[in-house]
Each structure stands twice: as C-alpha cells, then as structure tokens.
N, C-alpha and C positions, 0 to 999 in steps of 0.2 A: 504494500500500500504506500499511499503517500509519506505516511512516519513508518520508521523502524529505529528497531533497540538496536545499540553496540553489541549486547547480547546475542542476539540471533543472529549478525552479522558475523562474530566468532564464532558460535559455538555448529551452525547447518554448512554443512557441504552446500558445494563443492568449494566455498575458505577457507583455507587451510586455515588453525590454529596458530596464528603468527601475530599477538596484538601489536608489537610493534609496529610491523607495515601497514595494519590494517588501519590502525590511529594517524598514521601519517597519509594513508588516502584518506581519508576520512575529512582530514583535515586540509589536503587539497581542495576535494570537493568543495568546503565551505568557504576556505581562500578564492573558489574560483565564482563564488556566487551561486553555484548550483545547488548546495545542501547549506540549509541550518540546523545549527545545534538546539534542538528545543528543550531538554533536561540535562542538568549534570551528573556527575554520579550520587549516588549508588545506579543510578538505573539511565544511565545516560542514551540519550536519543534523537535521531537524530530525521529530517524533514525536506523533501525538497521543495525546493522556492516556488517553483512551478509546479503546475498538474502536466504540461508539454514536455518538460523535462521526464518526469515520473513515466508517460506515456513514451517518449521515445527512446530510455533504457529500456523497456520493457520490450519493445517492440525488436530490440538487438536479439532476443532471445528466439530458438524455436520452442514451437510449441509446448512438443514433447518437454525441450528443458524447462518453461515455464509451470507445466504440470507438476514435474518431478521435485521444483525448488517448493512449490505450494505444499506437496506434500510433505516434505520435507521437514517445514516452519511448522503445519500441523502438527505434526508429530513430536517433533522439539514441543512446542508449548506442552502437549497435553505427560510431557516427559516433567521439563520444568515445572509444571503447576498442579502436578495431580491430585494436591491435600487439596487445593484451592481453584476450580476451575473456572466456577463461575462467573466472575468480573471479563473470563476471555472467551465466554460461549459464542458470541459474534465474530471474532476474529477468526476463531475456532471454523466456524460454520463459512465464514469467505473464505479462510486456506482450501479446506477441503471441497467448498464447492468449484474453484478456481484448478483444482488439482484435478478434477476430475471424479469425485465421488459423491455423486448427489446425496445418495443418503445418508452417508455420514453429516452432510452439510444442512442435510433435514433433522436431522437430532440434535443438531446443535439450535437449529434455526428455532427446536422447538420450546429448548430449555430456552433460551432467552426470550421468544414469546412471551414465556408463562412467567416468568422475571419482571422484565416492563410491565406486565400486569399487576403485578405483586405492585411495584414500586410506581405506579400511577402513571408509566410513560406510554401515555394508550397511543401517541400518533407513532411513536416507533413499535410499540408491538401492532400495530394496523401494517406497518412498512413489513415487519418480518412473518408474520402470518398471509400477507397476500403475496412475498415471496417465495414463500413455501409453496403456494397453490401454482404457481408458474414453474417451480421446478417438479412438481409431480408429473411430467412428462417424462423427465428423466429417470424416477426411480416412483412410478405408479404407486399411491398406497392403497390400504384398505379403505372399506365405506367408513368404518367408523374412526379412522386417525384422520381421513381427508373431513368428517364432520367437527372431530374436533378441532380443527385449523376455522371452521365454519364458526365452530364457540367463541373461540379467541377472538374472532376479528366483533362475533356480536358485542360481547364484552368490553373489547376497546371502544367500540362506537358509542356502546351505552356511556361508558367514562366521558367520551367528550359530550353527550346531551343531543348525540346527532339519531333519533330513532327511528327515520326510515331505514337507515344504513342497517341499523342492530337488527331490528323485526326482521330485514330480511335474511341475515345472514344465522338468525338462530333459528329460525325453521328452516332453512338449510339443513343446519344441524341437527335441528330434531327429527328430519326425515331418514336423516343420514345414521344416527346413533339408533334407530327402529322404534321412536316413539312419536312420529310425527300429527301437528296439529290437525285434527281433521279440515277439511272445507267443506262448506254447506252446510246448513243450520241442522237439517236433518241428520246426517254423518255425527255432526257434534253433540245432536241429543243423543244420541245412544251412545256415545261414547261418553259422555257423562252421568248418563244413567248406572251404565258398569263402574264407571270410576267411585260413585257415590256408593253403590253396594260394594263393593270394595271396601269402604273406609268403615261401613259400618258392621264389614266382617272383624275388621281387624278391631272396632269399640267391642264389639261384643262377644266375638267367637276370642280361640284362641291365639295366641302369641304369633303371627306372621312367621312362615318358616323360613329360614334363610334363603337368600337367594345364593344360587352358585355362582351367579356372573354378580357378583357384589359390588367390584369397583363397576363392574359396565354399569350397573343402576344408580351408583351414586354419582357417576357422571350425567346420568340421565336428569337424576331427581336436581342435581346443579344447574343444570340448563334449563332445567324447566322453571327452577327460582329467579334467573334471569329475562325469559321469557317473558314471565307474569309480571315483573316488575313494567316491562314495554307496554303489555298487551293491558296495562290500569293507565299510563299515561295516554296511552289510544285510547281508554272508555270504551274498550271491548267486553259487554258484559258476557256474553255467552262464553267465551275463549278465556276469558280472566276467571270465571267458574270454574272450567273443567280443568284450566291450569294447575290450580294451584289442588284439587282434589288427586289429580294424578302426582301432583312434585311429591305431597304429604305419601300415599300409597307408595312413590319409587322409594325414596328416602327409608321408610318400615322397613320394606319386604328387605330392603338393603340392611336397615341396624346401622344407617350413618347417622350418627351421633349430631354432627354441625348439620348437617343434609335437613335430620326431623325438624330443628330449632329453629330453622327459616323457615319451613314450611310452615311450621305450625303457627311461627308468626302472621305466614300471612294470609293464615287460615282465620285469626281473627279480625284481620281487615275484612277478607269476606265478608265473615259474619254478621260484620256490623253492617254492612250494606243491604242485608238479607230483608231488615234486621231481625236479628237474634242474640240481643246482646249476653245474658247469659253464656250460651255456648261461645260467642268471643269474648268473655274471661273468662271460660276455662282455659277453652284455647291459649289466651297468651298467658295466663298461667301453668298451662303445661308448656309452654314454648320456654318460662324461667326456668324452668325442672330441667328441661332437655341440655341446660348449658353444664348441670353437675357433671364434672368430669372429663368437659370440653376446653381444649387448652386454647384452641383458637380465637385466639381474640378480636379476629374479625368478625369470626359467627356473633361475640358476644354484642359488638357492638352493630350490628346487621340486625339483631334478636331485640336488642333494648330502642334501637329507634322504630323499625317498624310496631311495635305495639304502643310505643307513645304516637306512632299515626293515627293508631285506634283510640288512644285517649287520650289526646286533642277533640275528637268527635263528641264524646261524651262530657267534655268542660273539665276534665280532671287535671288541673295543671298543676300544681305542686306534686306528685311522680314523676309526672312526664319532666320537668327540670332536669331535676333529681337525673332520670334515664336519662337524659340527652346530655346532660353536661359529661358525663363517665362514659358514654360514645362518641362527643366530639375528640376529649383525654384519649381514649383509645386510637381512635382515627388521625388522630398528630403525632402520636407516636408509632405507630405503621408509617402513617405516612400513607395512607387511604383516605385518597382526594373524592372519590365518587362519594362513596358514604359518609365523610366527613361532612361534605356539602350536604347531602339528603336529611342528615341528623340537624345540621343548623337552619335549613330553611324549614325543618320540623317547630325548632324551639323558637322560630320566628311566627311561624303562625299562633303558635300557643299565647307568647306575646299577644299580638294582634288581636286575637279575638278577647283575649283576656282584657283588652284595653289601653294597655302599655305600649302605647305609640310611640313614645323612645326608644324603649329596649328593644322593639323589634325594628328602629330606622336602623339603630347600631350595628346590629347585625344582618339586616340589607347591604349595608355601605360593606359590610367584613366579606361579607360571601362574593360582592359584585365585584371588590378589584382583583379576588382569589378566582373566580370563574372567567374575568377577562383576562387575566395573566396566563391561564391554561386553555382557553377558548374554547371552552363549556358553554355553548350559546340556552342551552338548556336551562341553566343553573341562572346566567344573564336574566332570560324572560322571566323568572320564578322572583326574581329579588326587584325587578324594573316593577312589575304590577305587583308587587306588595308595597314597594316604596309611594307607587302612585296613586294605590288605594290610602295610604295614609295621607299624604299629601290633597291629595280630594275632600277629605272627612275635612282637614287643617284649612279649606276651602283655597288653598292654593293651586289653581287651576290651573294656571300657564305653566308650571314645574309639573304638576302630573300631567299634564296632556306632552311635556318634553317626554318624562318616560313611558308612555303608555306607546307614542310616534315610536322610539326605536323598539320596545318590547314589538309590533307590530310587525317590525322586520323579521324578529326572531323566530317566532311561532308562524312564522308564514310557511318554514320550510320545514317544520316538525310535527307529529304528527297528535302534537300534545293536545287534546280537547278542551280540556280543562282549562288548559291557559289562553287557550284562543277564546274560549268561552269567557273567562273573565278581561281580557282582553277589549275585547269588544265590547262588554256591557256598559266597562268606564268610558269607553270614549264616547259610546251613547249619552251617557250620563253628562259629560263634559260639554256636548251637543246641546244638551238638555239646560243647562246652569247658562250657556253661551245664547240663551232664545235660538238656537238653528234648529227648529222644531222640523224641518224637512230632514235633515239629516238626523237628529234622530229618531223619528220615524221609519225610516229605511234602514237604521243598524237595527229597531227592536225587531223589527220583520226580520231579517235575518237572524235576531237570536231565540226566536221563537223559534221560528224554520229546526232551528240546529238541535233545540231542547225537545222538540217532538221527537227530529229523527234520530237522536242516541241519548235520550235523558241520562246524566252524569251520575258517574257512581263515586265522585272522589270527592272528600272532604272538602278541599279547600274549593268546590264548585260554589259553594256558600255564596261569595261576594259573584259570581256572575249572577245565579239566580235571584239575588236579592238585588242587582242592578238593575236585571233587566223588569222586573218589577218595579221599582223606584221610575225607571224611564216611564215604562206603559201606564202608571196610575199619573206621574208629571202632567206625557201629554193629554190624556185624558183632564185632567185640570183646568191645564193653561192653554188649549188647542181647541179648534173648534173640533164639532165630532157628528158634524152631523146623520153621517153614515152608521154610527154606531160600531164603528171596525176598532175605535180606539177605548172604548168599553168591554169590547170582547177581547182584546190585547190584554187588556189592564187583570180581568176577569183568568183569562188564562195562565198569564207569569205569576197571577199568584196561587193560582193552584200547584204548579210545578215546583212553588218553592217549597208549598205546605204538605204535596208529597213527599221533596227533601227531606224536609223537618220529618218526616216519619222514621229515620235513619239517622239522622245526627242532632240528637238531643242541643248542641250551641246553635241549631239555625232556630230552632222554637221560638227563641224571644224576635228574629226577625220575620219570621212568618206570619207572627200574631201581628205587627208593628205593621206589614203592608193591609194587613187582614182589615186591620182598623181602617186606614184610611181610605180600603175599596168602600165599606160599610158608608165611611162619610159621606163620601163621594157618590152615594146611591142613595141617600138622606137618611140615612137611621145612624143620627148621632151616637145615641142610648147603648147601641152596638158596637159603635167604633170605641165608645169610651171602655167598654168592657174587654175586647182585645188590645187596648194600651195598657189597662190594669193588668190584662194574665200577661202581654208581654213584659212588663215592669216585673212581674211578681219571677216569673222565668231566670230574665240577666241574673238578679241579684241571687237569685238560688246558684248559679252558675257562676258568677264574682265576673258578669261581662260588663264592665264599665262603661265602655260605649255602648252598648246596648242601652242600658239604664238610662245614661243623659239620653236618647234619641227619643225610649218612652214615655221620660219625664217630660221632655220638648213636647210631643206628640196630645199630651196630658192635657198639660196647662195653656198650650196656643187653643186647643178648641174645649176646651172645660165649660165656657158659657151656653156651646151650641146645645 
C-alpha cells in the first residue's frame, strides 16, 4: 500500500536481511522526495509522497511477483501478530485478496465487518460488507454467510438512520438465513397465527427443546430484532406483529440468553400497542430476568431502553430516568452510537411530555451535533421536530418552522412514518398560527389521508395526532366552513387521536383537551367544560405539566360560556 513498516520491508522476501543498506535506501528515497518518513521508531514507517509514485513501482513488478510479495506481507503479519490480530484484519484481508486468495481475504473482510460494527464505524463496515458481496464471485459462499454479509450491511445502514437501505438488505437476509418475511397480508396471517401458537406452547406447554442448529437460530432470532426495530419506524403493523413473535420463538427454541432479553423487550412495546398493558409488564419484566447472567452489556442497555419506550407511554418517568441514564453510561463506554442515540432521544421525550422543556432542548442540542458529526440523518429528524415542537409551544414560530424546513429534508428520504407524521402536523400548525389557512388546509388533508391509510403504532405519534387535531378544530374556528368538510376534518382527527389514547395512557389528557373544544365548537359548553376537567384531572395524575397549563388555559378562557 501507500504506507509501509521498516519492519516488513526487513523482515519479507525477496530483502534480504541487511538493515544497513536497507536504511540507506530508504533514506535515499526520502532524500529524493519520493518516500516520507511518517513514524519513528519503535515502529518506524515509512509513505510515498504520491499515489503515481506508489502506482508506478508497483507497476515494475509482474504479476505473479506482485501476488507472491502480497502473500508474503500476509503471512508475515498474521506471523508477527498472532496474540493480536485484530487492529490488522483489513490489511490482512487487502494482502490476501491482492495475492490472490479471495477467501482468505473474505474472513478477514468478515472479522473487520463485525468490528466497525462493534465500534460504530457503520460507513466503513457498509464499504467492507459490500466488498465482500463483489468478491463472492471469486470464492462463491453459502446462502447463509452470503445472508449474513446481507445483516451487516442492514445493520450499518440502520446505525446511520438510513432505512430504506436497512429494510432492504435485512430481508435479504432473512430470506437468505431460511426465515424470511412473508408478503401478502394473507401469507402473513398465517404465519402469525403459527408464530403466536408457538409462543403460547412455549407459556404453557413444556421447556422448548433445544435446537440443534442453535447458533443458526440465534443469528436468526438477531436479525429479526433488527428487523423489527425498521419495520416500527415504517409503522408496519402487520410485519412488526409477526416480527417480533417469531424473534421471541427463534431466541427460546435457541436458549440465547441476550437473543430472549431483546425480544422480550420488544415484546412489551407490542403489547402496549395491543393494548394489553399487563402482559407488557410482565413482558419487560421478564425481559429484566433474562439479563441475570448476561455479560453483554449491550443487550443490557438494548433491554433497559426499549422498555422505558414502553414506559414513557404509560407517564412512568422516574424508572425510565433511572433506565436510561445507566444505558446512555453503558452506551459511552462501548462506545454504541446507534443505541446511545435511541436511549437519549428516549429520555428526551420523557422530558417533553413530562413538561420539562429545558431538559429535553438540552438534550436535543447533545444528540443533534453527535448525529450531524456521524451523519445519522435519522437521529437529525428525531431531535429537529422535538426541538421544534418545543419551540412552537414557546410560540417561537420563525425558529421552529427553521427546524421543522430542514427536518422536512430529512424524512423525505426515510421511511420513518412517525416523523413525517409529526412533521407535517407542525408545519400545518405553523400555517395555522401564520393565518395561511389554504395551506393548512391542504397539509391537514394530507395528514388525515396518511392517519387513515397506516394509523401509527409508535408512541411518540402523540404530537402529530394531536397536531393534526389542533389544525382541523383551528380551521374549523377561524375559517369559513360552509361545506361542512372542515367539521368533518375537525370530527375525525379527533377520533384518531382518542383511539390513540386507547394505547398510550400520556395522550388521554390531550385527547380529552381537543375533545372539549370539538364539544364547544358544536355549542355544548357544559361538555366541553367537563372534558377540560377529566383532561386536567389526567396530566396531573400523570405529572404532565404542559398538559395541565393547556387545560387550565382551556378552563378559564371559556368558564363563562
């Protein structure tokens, strides 16, 4: 390559062993402008100036010799470095692919994969997993090593926030590893139907018997916790069902210990969506059970933020702290960027709903120059519309419609529902505060459009359905209506929100709060005044502070009517 050690310059044929002479060309070269010295000793090394350079020594050589010196350095390293390979798995993997030996240069290619994954460098493990796929021409692998290259790369994409890239590349893999997602609604009810008798062999009948293929299953059951995590940013509800009921089933029958403890976490997000709140704490209390004995510290903190997902939903914030704050600790010391990020924009919303519009801008600001530094556009949109939802409440309009305008950019090309859903609601809203009663008009149509055709199954869906709410009962107010279309707007977002609120116990105080004022606005005070009172009586059972001010505002503006 362009740098080389003194070291391997001595020690690989065809050099003879003579540091002497070799120090003094050496030293030519750099007298001559061609090579610099880039370390000194112990490990001195050495760089040429140019890449033309580098390319036209190279080029002096034949092939064969060029093979032969590749393999050569290969060898030497993996001779040098055997206690400690790791840090040369890439180099490793160019000798050898450059020598001539794809597969060696594919097990190299694969340990370092799975390494950048480790240590968060998802656009280099993306470069060396879609390398691999280019050299399996040379050394064909099996279905299921060529699926797992399919993991890795979903995996990297997931890390940077990019999820068409990921969705597609892990049903790749899942097709590939023999557990693929079905298509067609019909294919997928029955495969959920089995999946679900499955799980409840395994609650009631006996112990799951081992599987023989154990790691094949626990790589199954990991990809499918991957999976599931895409296919809830998508708002796939039928797929996100059968997801996570097969990850739980692979994880058992396997006896993967980390495997069960994410599943079962996000077996209680399900749940809560169902809702069945019960069986989601058992659920994520069996999912703290499942860590006894788990050294992995990632599962731990994988384990302890997905269930404070679930209890954010339910107003429970003093745990959820408590969990997050000991998952972000864990995720800084890994050194786990993807989960670090999902654990703090967890403890942000908790924030926010909680009331604490500081502590949650804080940790907006923390997360958005950590996801633009690593260009997680994902992680970007997540912290721009919560920034801009506090900023809106703070009635600073011109600064949240700044970040709502680039969030806009971001969710345009992700497949995230959720955020395009709330998205859009504020800029309606912003429409709405700004009198361009046309324009929002034309965003609530469109988030009605979207709410019918995949009603959202994710928590923090809250602020879009309670936006687009807030827009449709507005222009119903302030807008003429003589059609009656902005009645029937107004009438339907807030159904969708109050079917929400059937699942996540912190939307209840905002549901009653539009509830009241459709009531008003169809002239029965007496009623509106009574959904301000359960919405009031809700927050404060829940410590939602802004909730509270909005129903106490709500109260006292029409108390006389």
């Amino acid at each position: 390559g362009r740098v080389f050690a003194y070291r391997t310059l001595r020690d690989v044929p065809p050099i003879p062993a003579d540091p002497p002479r070799l120090a003094n060309h050496l030293r030519d070269l750099t007298t001559l402008g061609l090579t610099v010295e880039e370390a000194a000793e112990p490990d001195r090394t050495y760089a040429f100036r140019h890449l033309v350079t580098q390319s036209v020594t190279s080029n002096l050589l034949l092939n064969s010799q060029r093979e032969q010196l590749h393999r050569e350095v290969a060898s030497w390293y993996e001779a040098e470095y055997a206690d400690s390979l790791a840090p040369y798995y890439a180099v490793l993997a160019h000798h050898w692919e450059r020598g001539g030996d794809a597969g060696k240069a594919i097990a190299y290619l694969t340990k370092a994969g799975e390494q950048a994954l480790r240590s968060g460098a998802y656009r280099e493990a993306i470069a060396l997993y879609a390398h691999m796929l280019e050299l399996a021409e040379k050394a064909p692998p099996s279905a299921r090593e060529r699926g797992r290259w399919h993991q890795g790369l979903g995996e990297a994409y997931l890390g940077l926030g990019r999820l068409t890239e990921s969705d597609r590349h892990l049903r790749i893999a899942a097709a590939a590893l023999g557990v693929p997602l079905p298509t067609g609604s019909a294919r997928m009810v029955l495969a959920l139907v089995k999946e679900i008798g499955l799980q409840v062999w395994h609650r009631l009948g006996p112990a799951p018997r081992p599987a023989r293929n154990r790691e094949e299953q626990e790589a199954q059951a990991r990809l499918y916790q991957q999976l599931n995590l895409v296919l809830y940013f998508a708002g796939e509800t039928l797929p996100i069902v059968l997801g996570c009921f097969r990850g739980l089933n692979l994880a058992e029958r396997a006896n993967a210990r980390p495997e069960q403890a994410g599943s079962l976490a996000n077996m209680a997000i399900l749940m809560g969506v169902v809702p069945a709140h019960r069986l989601a704490q058992a659920y994520a209390k069996r999912a703290m059970e499942a860590l006894d004995g788990v050294e992995d510290l990632s599962t731990r903190a994988q384990v302890l933020t997905r269930t404070s997902l679930y209890a954010v939903g339910i107003g429970n914030w003093e745990s959820v702290r408590a969990s997050l704050r000991e998952a972000m600790a864990i995720c800084e010391t890994l050194g786990d960027r993807r989960m670090g990020g999902e654990s703090l924009i967890v403890l942000a919303l908790s924030y926010r709903y909680a009331g604490d519009f500081e502590g949650a801008l804080a940790l907006y600001e923390s997360l958005y120059e950590t996801a633009t530094a690593h260009g997680n556009d994902q992680e970007r949109s997540w912290t721009l519309n919560g920034k801009g939802m506090i900023l809106l409440r703070q009635g600073k309009i011109d600064e949240a419609a700044r970040c709502f305008d680039e969030a806009e950019g971001l969710v345009a090309v992700n497949p995230d529902e959720t955020e395009r859903l709330n998205t859009l609601s504020q800029r309606a809203l912003i429409h709405l505060r700004r009198g361009q009663h046309a324009e929002a008009w034309e965003a609530a149509q469109e988030l009605l459009a979207m709410i019918a055709r995949k009603p959202p199954i994710a928590m923090h869906a809250l602020d879009g359905l309670s936006g687009t709410a807030e827009v449709c009962l507005g222009l119903w107010s302030e807008a003429d209506d003589g059609t009656g279309r902005k009645r029937q707007a107004a009438r339907q977002a807030c159904a969708a929100l109050s079917r929400f609120a059937t699942l996540f116990p912190i939307a209840e105080p905002r549901a009653w709060l539009w509830k009241g004022e459709l009531a008003r606005l169809e002239g029965d005070p007496a009623k509106a005044q009574r959904a301000w009172q359960r919405s009031l009586r809700l927050a404060e059972a829940l410590g939602m502070r802004f909730d509270v001010q909005e129903a106490e505002r709500a109260i006292a503006q029409h108390l006389g009517q």
